[in-house]
C-alpha positions as CSV (number, residue, x, y, z in Angstrom):
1,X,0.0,0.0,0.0
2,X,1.5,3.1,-0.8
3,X,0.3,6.4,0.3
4,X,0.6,10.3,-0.8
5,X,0.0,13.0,1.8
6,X,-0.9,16.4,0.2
7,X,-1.1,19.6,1.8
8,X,-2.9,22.5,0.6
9,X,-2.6,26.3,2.3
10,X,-6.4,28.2,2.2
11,X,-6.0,31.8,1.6
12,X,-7.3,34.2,4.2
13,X,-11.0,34.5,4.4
14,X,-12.4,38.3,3.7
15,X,-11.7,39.1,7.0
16,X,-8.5,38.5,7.5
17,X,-9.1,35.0,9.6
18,X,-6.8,32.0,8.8
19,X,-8.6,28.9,7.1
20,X,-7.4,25.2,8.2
21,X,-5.0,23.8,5.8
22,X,-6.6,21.0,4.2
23,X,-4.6,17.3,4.3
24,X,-5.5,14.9,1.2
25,X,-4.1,11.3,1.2
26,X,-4.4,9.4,-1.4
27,X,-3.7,5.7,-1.5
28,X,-2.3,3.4,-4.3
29,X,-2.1,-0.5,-4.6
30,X,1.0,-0.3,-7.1
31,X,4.4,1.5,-6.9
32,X,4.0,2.5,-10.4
33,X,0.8,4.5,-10.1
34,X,2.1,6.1,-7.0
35,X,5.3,7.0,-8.9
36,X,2.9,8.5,-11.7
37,X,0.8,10.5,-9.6
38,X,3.4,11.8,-7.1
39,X,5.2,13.0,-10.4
40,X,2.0,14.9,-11.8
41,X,2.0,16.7,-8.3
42,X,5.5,17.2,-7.9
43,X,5.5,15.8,-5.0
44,X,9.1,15.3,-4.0
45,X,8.0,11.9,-1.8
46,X,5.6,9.1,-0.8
47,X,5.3,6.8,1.6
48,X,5.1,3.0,1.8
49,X,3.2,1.2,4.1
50,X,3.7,-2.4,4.4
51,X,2.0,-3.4,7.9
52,X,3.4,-1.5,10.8
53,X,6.2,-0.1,9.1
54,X,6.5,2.7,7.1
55,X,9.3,3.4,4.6
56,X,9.4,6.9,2.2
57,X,10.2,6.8,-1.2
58,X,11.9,9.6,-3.3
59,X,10.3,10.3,-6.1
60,X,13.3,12.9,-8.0
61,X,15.7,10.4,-6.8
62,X,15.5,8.9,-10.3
63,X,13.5,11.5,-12.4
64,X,13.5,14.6,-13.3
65,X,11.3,17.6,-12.0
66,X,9.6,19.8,-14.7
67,X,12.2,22.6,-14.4
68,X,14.9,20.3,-14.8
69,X,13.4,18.5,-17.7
70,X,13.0,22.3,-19.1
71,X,16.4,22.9,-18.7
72,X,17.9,20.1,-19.9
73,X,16.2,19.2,-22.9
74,X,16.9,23.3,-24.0
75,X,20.1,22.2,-24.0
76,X,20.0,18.6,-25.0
77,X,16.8,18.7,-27.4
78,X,17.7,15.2,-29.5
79,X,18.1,13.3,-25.9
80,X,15.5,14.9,-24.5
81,X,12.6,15.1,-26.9
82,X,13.5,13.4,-29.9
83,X,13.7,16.5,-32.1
84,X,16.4,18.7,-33.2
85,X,15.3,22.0,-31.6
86,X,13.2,22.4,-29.0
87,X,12.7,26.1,-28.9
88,X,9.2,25.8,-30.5
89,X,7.9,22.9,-28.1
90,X,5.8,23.3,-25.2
91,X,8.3,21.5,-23.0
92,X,6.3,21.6,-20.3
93,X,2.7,20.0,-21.3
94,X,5.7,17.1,-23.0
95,X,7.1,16.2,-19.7
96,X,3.4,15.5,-18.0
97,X,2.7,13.6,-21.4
98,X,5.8,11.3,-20.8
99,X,4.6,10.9,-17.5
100,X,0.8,10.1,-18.0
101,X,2.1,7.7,-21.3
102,X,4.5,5.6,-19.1
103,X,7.4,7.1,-20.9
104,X,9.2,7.8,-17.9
105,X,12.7,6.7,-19.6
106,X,12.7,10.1,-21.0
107,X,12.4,12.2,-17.9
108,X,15.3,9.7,-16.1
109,X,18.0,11.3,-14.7
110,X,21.5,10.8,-16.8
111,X,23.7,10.1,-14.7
112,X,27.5,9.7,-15.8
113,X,29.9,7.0,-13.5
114,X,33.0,9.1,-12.4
């Protein structure tokens, strides 16, 4: 079972009053659609409950985070996308459609062994 806990800030009411923040968790069966989601959220962990004992998992461990992916694939358009230039893609709607099409080899980290 793997679980992702997401808090949201309220704004200040009309009168200047602070709201409760509001908690969410949402909980998963699989690691890969805990992975997916976390990544849509940018959230930069989730959890993993297996009876009593509860373990976190880094989620930009492995992956990139939008910016990053921005970043690099500016400067490294063939790795990164596929294309020669990237100056006239929307870089950022093609990271969350690697991440909602399973293409997550595209938004790994590339790491080079020192």
């Amino acid at each position: 079972m793997y679980k992702i806990t997401q808090n949201t800030k309220q704004p200040n009411s009309f009168f200047g009053f602070k709201r409760k923040d509001i908690t969410k968790v949402y909980e998963f069966r699989t690691y890969k659609r805990a992975l997916i989601f976390a990544l849509n959220e940018q959230q930069p962990f989730f959890y993993n409950h297996i009876g009593k004992v509860k373990t976190s998992r880094k989620t930009f461990a492995r992956y990139l985070t939008c910016k990053q992916y921005i970043k690099l694939a500016l400067k490294n358009p063939l790795h990164y996308t596929g294309t020669n230039n990237a100056t006239k893609l929307d870089l950022n709607r093609l990271y969350y459609y690697y991440v909602n099409s399973d293409n997550l080899q595209r938004i790994e980290k590339f790491i080079v062994n020192k």
